[in-house]
C-alpha positions in Angstrom: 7.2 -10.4 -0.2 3.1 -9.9 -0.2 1.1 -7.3 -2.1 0.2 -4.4 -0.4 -3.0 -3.2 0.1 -3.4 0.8 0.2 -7.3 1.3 1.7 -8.9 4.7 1.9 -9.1 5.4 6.1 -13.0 5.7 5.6 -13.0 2.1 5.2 -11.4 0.7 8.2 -14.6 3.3 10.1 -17.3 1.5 8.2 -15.6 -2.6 9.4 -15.6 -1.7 12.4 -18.8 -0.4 12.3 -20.3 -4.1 11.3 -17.8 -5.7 13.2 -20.5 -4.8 15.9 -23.3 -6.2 14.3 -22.2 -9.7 14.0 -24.7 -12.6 14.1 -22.1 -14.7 14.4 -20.5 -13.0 10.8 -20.7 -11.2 8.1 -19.4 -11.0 4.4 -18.4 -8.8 1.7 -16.7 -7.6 -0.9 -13.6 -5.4 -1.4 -13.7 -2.5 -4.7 -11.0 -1.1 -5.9 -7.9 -1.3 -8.5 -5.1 -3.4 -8.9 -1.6 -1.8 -10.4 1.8 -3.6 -10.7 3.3 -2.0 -7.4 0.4 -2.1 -5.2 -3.6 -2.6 -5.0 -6.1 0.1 -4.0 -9.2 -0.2 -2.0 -11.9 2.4 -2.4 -14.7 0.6 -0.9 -16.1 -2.6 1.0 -19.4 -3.4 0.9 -21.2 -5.6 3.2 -23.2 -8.9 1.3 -27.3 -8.0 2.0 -29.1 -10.0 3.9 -31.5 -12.4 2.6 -35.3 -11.7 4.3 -35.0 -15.4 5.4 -31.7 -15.2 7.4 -33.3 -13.9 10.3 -35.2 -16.9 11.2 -32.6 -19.2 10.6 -30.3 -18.1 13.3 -31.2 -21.3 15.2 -28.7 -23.8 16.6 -24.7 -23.3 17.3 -22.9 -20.8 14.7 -20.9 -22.4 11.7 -19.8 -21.4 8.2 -21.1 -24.2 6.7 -24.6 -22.1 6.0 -22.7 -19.2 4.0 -24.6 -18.5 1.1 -21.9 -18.9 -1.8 -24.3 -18.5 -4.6 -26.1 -15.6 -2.9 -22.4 -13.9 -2.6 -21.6 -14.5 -6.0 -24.6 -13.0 -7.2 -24.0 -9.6 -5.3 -20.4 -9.8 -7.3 -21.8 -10.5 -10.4 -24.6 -7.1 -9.7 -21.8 -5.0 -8.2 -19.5 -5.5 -10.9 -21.8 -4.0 -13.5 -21.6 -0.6 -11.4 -18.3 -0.2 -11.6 -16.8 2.3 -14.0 -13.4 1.2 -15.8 -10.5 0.6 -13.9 -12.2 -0.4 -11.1 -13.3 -4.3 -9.9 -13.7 -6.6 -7.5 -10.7 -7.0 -5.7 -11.6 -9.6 -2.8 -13.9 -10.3 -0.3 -14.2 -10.0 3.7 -15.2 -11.7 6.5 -16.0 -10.4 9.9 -16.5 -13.4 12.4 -16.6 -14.3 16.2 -13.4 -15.9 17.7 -15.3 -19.5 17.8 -15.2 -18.8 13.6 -12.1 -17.8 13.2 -10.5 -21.3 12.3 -12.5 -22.1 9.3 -12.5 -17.7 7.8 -9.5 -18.1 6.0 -10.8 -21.4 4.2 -14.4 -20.0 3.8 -12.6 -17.0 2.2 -10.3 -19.0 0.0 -13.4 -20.9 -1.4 -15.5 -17.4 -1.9 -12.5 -15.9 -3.8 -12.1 -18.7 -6.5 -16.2 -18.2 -6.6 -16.3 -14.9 -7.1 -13.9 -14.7 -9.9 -15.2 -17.6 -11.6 -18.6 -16.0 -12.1 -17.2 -12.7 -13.2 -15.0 -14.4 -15.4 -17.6 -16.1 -17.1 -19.5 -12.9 -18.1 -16.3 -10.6 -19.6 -16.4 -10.5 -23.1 -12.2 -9.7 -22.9 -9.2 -11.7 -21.9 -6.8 -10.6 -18.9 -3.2 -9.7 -20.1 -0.7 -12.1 -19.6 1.1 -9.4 -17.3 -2.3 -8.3 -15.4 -2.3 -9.1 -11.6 -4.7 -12.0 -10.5 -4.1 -11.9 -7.2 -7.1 -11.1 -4.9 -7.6 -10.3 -1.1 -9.2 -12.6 1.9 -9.2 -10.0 4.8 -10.5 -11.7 7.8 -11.3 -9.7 10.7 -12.1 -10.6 14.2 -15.3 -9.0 16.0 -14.0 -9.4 19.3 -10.2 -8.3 19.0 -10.6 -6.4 15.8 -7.5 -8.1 14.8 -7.1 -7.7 11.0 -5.4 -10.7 8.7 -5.2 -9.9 5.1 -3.8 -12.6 2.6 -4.2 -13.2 -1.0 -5.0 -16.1 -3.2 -4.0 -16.0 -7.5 -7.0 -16.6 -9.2 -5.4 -18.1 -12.1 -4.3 -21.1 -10.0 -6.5 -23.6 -8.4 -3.9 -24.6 -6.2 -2.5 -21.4 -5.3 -2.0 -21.3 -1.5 -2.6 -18.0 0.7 0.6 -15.6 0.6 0.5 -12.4 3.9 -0.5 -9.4 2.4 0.2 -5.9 3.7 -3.6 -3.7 4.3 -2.7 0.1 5.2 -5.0 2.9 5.6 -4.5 6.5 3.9 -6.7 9.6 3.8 -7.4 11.2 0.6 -6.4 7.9 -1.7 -8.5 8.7 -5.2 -8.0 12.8 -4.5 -5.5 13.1 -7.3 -6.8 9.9 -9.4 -7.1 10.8 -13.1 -10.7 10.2 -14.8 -11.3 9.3 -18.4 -14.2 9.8 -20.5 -15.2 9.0 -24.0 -18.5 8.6 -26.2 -19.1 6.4 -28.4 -21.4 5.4 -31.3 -22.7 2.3 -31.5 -24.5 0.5 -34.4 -24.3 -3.0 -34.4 -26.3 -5.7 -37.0 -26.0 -9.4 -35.5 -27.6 -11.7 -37.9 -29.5 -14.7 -36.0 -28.8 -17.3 -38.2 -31.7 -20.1 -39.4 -29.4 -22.6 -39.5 -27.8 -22.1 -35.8 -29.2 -25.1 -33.9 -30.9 -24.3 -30.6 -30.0 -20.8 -31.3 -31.8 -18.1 -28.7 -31.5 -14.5 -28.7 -29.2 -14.2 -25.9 -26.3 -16.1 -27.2 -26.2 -14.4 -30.6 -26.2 -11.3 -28.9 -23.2 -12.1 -26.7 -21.5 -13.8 -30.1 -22.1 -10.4 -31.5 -21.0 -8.4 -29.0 -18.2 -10.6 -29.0 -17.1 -9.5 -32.4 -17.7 -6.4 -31.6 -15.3 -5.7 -28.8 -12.4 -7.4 -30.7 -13.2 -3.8 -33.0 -12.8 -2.0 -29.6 -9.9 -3.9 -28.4 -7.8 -2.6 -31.8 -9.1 0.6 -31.9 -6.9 3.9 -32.0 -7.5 5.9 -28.9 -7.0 9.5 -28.8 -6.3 11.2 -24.8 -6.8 15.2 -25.4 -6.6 14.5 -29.0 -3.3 13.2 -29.1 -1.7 9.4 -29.8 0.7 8.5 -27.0 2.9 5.7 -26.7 1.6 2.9 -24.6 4.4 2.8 -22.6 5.1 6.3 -21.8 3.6 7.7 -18.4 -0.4 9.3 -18.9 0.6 12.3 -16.6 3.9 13.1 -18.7 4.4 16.7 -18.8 1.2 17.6 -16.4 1.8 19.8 -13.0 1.9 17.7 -10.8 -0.1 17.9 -7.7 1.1 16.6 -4.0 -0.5 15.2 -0.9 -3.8 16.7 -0.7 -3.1 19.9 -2.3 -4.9 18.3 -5.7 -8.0 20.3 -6.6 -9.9 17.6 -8.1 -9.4 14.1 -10.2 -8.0 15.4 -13.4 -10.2 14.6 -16.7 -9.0 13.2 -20.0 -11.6 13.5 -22.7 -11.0 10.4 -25.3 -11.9 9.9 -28.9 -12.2 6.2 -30.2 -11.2 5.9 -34.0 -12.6 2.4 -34.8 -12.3 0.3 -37.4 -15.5 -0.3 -39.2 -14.3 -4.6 -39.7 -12.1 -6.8 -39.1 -10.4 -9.0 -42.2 -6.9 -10.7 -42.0 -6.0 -9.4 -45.4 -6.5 -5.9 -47.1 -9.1 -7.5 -49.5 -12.7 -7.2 -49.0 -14.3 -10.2 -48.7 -18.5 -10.8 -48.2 -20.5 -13.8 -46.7 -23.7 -15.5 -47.3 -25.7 -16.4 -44.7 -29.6 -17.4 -44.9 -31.5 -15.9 -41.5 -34.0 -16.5 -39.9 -34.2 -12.4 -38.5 -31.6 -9.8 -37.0 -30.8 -7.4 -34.5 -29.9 -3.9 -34.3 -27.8 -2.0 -31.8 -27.4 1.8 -32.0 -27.1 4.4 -30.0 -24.4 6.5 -28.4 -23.0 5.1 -25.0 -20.8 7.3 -22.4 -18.3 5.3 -21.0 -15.7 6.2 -17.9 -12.1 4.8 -16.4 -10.6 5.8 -13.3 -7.1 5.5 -12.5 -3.9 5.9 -10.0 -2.3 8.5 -9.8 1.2 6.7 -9.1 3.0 7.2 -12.4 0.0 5.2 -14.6 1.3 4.3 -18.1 -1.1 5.1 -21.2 -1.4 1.2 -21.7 -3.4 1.3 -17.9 -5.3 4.3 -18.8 -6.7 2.8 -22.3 -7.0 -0.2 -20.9 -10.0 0.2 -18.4 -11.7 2.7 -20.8 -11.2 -0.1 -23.5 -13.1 -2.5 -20.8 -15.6 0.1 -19.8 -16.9 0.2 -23.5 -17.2 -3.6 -23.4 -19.1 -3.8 -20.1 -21.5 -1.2 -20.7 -23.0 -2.6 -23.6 -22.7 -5.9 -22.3 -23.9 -5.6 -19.1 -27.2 -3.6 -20.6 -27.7 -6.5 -22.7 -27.8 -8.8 -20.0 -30.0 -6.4 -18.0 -32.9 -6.3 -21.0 -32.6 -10.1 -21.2 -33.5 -10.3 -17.1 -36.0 -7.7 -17.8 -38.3 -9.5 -20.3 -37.7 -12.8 -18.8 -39.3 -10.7 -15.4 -41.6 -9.0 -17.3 -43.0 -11.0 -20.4 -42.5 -14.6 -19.6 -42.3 -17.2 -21.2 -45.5 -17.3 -23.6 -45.7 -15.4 -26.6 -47.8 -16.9 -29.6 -46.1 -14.7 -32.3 -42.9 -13.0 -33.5 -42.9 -9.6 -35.0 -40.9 -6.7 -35.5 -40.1 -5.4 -31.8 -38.4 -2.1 -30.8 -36.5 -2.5 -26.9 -35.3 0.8 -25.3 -31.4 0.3 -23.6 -31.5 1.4 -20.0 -29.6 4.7 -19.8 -26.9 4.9 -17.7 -26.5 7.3 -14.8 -23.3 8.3 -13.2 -23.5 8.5 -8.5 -20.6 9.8 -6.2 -19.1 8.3 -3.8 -18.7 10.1 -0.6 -15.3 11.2 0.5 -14.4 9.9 -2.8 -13.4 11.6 -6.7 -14.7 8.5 -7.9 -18.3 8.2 -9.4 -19.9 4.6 -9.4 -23.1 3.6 -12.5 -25.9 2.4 -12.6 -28.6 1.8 -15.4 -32.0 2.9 -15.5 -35.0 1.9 -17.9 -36.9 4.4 -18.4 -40.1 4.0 -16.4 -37.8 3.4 -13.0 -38.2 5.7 -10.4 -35.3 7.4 -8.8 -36.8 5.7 -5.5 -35.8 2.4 -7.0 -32.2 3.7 -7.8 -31.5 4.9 -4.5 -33.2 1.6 -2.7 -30.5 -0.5 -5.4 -27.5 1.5 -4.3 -28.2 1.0 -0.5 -29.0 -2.9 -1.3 -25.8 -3.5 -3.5 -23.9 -1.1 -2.8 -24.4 -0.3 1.3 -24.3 3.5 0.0 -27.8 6.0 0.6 -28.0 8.3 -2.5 -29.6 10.9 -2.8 -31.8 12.0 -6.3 -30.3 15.3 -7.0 -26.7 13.5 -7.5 -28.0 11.0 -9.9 -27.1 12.2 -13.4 -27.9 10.2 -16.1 -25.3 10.2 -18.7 -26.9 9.7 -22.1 -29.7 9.9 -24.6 -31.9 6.8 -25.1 -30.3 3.7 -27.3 -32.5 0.8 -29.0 -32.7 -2.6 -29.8 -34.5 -3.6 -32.6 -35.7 -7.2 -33.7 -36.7 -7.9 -36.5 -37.9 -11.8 -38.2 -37.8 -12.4 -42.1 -41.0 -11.7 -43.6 -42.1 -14.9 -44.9 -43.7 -17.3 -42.2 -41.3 -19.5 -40.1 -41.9 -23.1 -39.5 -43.6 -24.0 -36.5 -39.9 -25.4 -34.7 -38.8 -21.9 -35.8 -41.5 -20.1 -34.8 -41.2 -21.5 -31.4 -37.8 -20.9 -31.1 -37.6 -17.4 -32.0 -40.6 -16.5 -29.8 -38.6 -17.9 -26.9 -35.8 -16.1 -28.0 -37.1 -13.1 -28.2 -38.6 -12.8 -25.1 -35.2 -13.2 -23.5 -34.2 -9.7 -24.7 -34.6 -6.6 -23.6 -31.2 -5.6 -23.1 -30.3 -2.1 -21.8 -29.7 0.7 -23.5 -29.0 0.5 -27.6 -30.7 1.1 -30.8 -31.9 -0.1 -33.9 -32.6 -0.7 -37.7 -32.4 -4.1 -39.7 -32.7 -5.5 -42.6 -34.5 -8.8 -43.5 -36.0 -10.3 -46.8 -38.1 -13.2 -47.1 -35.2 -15.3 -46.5 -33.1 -12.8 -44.8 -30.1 -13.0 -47.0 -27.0 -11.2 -44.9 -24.3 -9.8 -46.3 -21.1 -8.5 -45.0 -18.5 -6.7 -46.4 -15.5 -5.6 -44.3 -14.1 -2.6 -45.0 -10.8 -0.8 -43.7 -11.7 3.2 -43.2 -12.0 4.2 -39.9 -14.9 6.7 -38.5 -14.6 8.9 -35.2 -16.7 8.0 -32.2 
C-alpha cells in the first residue's frame, strides 16, 4: 500500500489555475511534512520563469529543455524559508497530453535532484526511521487527470510506488507551533596550518560542531522534560474539525551543553591560527507540526533542525552577499565586523502556518515582498512582515603579526566570501593566534 498524501483543498484551486497557462508545461515544487502515517501538503509552488524562456519557445515541445539546475536552485532558496517541520516534499509537473509519456521519468530524475542538493547543505543526518519517500504528481492540462507516485530518496534504484493525494479544508487549523530563542556565541578558529583553507568551509566545520551541541541538548516544552515517546498533546483539550481557535503554541527553552568531551575530564588543545571568527547573537527559531497524535521526539525534532538551518542558512546567505557585493579583490585583511540578516516571520494565507525569510539590514520591504512572489508564488504584503529578532554579528578577526604573502592572499579571499546572515562577534588573536579550548560540562539556559 502507497503513502497517502493529505493536501490543503486551496491547493488543488491554485494547479488548476496553471494547468491553464501551460506552454507546453510547467514545474514545481510540493511543501509540506512528512509523519509515519501519512504526508501533508501545505503548499505548491510553481518553478519562476527564467527572462530567457520566452524566446525559446521555438520548435516542437519536449522535456528534454527542462531546466534541472534552475529547479534545483529554487529548492535549495525555498528550503531556507521553511520554518521546522516543514520541507520539500516533491515536485510537480503540469504538461500537455503529447508530454505525458516522458512526466513521470522527468519527475523521477528531478526528485533524486532535488534531494541531492538539499542534502548536501544540512548540517544533520536523517533518522534511520525518518520517511524518505517523496511525491512526483503529474497532472494533465487537458484532462486534469491527477497521477501521484512516490520515489525513496535513499535508493537510487528505487522504482515509482501509486500514492494516494486527497484534498481537506482546514489541514494546519489545529497544527501545534513551537518557539524557542536561543543564544548564540560561537569562536571557530581558522587554522594556519589548514591547506587551501577559506572562510566558508571553516565556518560550516564550525557550525558543524556546533549543532552536534544542539543535537544533545535538553529541551524544555512549557518548562517541562517529557519523554520522547509520549504524545506532545498528552493531557491538552483537545479540539475537533474546525472548531480549533488557532495553532496551539509551545514556548521551548534549550539547556545546552557548553562542550562536547567523551570523558568527564577536561581536556584543552593547541592550535597555532592564522585568525578567528565570532558568532553571537540571539536567534528565534520555529517548528510546526501535526496535529495527528505527534510524539515529543517529532516536536523537538524539527525545532532541533530549525536551530541548525537558521544559522546555517544565514551563513550561506553573507557568503553570497560579499561574493555579490565585494568581489573578488581585496589587497588587505583586517579586523571586519558582518551584521547577520535578521529573520522575519510571513503568513500564509488560509494557513496557521508562517513561512521566513532573512533580511539585511539595508533591504527594502519592496525586495521581500518581490522574493516571496518569485520563490514563493505568494504576494505579501509589508504590514504582515515581522521581523523576529535583534541584530546578530560576525566578527573576523587575523593575528596581529603580518601573514606571509601565500597567507595573505588566502585569507583576503577568504574573507571576502563571508558575510553570513545574522550573528555576532568577539575574538581573540595573538601574534600567533594561539587557541585554546577547554571543554567543560555545566549547562547554561538559552
Amino acid at each position: 500500500m502507497g503513502r497517502t498524501y493529505l493536501v490543503e483543498e486551496g491547493i488543488g484551486q491554485y494547479l488548476t489555475e496553471l494547468s491553464t497557462k501551460v506552454k507546453p508545461y510547467v514545474t514545481g515544487l510540493l511543501i509540506g511534512q512528512c509523519s509515519p502515517q501519512r504526508d501533508y501538503v501545505i503548499r505548491a509552488v510553481r518553478t519562476p520563469p527564467k527572462e530567457q524562456q520566452q524566446e525559446e519557445s521555438v520548435g516542437p515541445p519536449k522535456l528534454a529543455s527542462l531546466d534541472e539546475e534552475w529547479i534545483t536552485t529554487h529548492a535549495s532558496q525555498v528550503s531556507r524559508m521553511l520554518p521546522g517541520g516543514l520541507l520539500v516534499l516533491g515536485v510537480f509537473m503540469i504538461a500537455t497530453p503529447e508530454l505525458a509519456k516522458d512526466g513521470q521519468n522527468a519527475l523521477r530524475k528531478l526528485i533524486f535532484s532535488v534531494e541531492k542538493s538539499l542534502s548536501k547543505r544540512r548540517l544533520w543526518k536523517p533518522a534511520e526511521e525518518e520517511v524518505s519517500d517523496r511525491a512526483a504528481l503529474q497532472i494533465c492540462s487537458a484532462t486534469k487527470k491527477v497521477v501521484c507516485r512516490t520515489y525513496d530518496v535513499q535508493d537510487p534504484k528505487s522504482s515509482a510506488k501509486p500514492a494516494d493525494w486527497k484534498y481537506q479544508s482546514a489541514l494546519t487549523a489545529s497544527w501545534v507551533a513551537l518557539g524557542c530563542t536561543v543564544n548564540v556565541n560561537i569562536h571557530i578558529p581558522l587554522l594556519a596550518t589548514s591547506p587551501n583553507h577559506d572562510l566558508e568551509k571553516n565556518t560550516k566545520n564550525g557550525l558543524n560542531r556546533w549543532s552536534k551541541q544542539i543535537e544533545d541538548s535538553v529541551f524544555l516544552i512549557n518548562g517541562q522534560v517529557k519523554d520522547e515517546d509520549t504524545e506532545l498533546l498528552e493531557g491538552q483539550k483537545k479540539f475537533r474539525g474546525n472548531t480549533q481557535p488557532g495553532t496551539q503554541f509551545s514556548d521551548v527553552k534549550v539547556l545546552t551543553q557548553l562542550c562536547q568531551g567523551a570523558s568527564p575530564r577536561s581536556t584543552a588543545t593547541v592550535q597555532v591560527c592564522s585568525g578567528s571568527i565570532n558568532l553571537r547573537g540571539a536567534v528565534k527559531c520555529r517548528a510546526y507540526i501535526h496535529s495527528n497524535k505527534p510524539k515529543v521526539k517529532e516536536a523537538i525534532q524539527a525545532l532541533k533542525r530549525d536551530i541548525i538551518n537558521t544559522l546555517s542558512d544565514r551563513c550561506e546567505i553573507l557568503f553570497e552577499d560579499l561574493i555579490l557585493n565585494e568581489g573578488p579583490q581585496k589587497k588587505s585583511f583586517g579586523r571586519e565586523y558582518h551584521v547577520l540578516p535578521q529573520r522575519l516571520f510571513v503568513p500564509v494565507a488560509g494557513s496557521s502556518v508562517m513561512l521566513s525569510d532573512y533580511k539585511f539590514g539595508d533591504e527594502a520591504a519592496g525586495e521581500i515582498q518581490e522574493r516571496f512572489v518569485e520563490m514563493l508564488d505568494q504576494p505579501v504584503q509589508a504590514e504582515d512582515m515581522h521581523i523576529a529578532e535583534d541584530i546578530s554579528t560576525v566578527d573576523i578577526c587575523p593575528v596581529t603579526d603580518s601573514p606571509t604573502d601565500t597567507q595573505q592572499a588566502q585569507l583576503t579571499k577568504a574573507t571576502l566570501l563571508l558575510k553570513l546572515q545574522q550573528n555576532m562577534g568577539l575574538v581573540v588573536a595573538a601574534a600567533v593566534a594561539v587557541l585554546a579550548s577547554i571543554f567543560s560540562f555545566n549547562y547554561f539556559s538559552d
